[in-house]
C-alpha positions as CSV (number, residue, x, y, z in Angstrom):
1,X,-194.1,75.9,72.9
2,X,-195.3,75.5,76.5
3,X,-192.2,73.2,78.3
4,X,-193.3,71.1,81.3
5,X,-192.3,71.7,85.1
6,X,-190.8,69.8,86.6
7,X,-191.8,69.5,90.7
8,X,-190.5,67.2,93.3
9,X,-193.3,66.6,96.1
10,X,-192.5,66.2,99.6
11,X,-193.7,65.8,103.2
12,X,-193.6,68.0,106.0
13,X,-191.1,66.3,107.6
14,X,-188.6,67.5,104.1
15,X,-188.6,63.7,102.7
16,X,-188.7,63.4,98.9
17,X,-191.5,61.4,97.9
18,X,-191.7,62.0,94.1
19,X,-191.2,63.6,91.0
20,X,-193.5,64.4,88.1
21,X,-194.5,67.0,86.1
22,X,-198.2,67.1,87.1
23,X,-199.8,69.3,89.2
24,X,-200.8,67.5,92.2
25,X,-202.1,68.6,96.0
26,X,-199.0,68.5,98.6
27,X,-196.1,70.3,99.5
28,X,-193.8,70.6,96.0
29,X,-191.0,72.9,94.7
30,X,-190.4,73.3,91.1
31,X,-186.6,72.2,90.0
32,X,-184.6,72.0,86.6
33,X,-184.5,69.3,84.2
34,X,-181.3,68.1,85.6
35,X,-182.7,67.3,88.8
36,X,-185.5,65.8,87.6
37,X,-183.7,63.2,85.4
38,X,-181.0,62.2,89.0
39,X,-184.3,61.8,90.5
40,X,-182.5,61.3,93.9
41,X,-184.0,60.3,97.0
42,X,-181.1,60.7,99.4
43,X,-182.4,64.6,100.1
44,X,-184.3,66.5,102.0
45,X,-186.3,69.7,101.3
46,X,-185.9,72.4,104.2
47,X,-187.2,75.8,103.8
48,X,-188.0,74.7,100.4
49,X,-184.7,73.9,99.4
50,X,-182.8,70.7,98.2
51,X,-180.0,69.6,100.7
52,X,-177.7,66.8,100.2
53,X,-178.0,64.4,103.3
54,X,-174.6,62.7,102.4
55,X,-172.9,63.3,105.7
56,X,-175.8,61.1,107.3
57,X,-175.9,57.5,106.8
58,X,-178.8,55.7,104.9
59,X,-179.8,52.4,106.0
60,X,-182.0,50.8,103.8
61,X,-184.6,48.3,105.2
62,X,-186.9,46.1,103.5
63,X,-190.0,45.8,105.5
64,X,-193.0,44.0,105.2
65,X,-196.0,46.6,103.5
66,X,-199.6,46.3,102.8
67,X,-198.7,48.3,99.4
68,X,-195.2,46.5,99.0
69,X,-193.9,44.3,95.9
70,X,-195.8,40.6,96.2
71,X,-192.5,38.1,96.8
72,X,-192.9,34.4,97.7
73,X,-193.1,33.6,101.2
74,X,-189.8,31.6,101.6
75,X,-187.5,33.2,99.3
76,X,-188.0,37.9,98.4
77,X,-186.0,37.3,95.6
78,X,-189.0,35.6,93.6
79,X,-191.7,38.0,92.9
80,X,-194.7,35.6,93.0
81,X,-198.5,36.6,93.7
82,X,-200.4,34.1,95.2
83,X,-201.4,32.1,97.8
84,X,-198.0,31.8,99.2
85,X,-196.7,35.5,98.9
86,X,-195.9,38.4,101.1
87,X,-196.1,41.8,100.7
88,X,-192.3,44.4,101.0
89,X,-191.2,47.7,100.6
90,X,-188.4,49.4,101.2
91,X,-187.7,52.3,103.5
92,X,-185.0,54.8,104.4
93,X,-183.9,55.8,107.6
94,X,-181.2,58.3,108.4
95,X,-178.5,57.6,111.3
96,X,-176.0,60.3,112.2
């Protein structure tokens, strides 16, 4: 029985970006089930190695995206794809 592996993909600058058991171009390190199933985003990878960035404070920011989730102009909380919509996504930024 072959069993998958499991890979979390990154950047250069260490920020997770995803996880999947393909084999895709990019930076990647192969991890255990465990971590595959957390799937957590509040990590980096340095030297090819998970670390916990809990003693640095997330601030989570919805901006407006090209690639974003469609929402109705006046209100996000109404995903809507029209005429009347804008594009958002969320991003992470770490503050010490």
């Amino acid at each position: 029985m072959n069993l998958p592996e499991f890979r979390l993909y990154y950047d250069d600058a260490g920020k997770a970006l995803f996880y999947t058991c393909e084999k895709l171009d990019g930076n990647f390190i192969v991890i255990d089930s465990d971590t595959y199933f957390q799937s957590r985003f509040d990590i980096k990878i340095i030297d090819k190695k998970i670390v916990s960035i809990y003693d640095k404070k997330l601030i989570a920011k919805l901006n407006p995206s090209q690639n974003g989730t469609s929402c109705h102009i006046n209100d996000i909380s109404i995903i809507h794809n029209g005429p009347n919509s804008k594009k958002w996504s969320l991003t992470l930024n770490e503050r010490n």
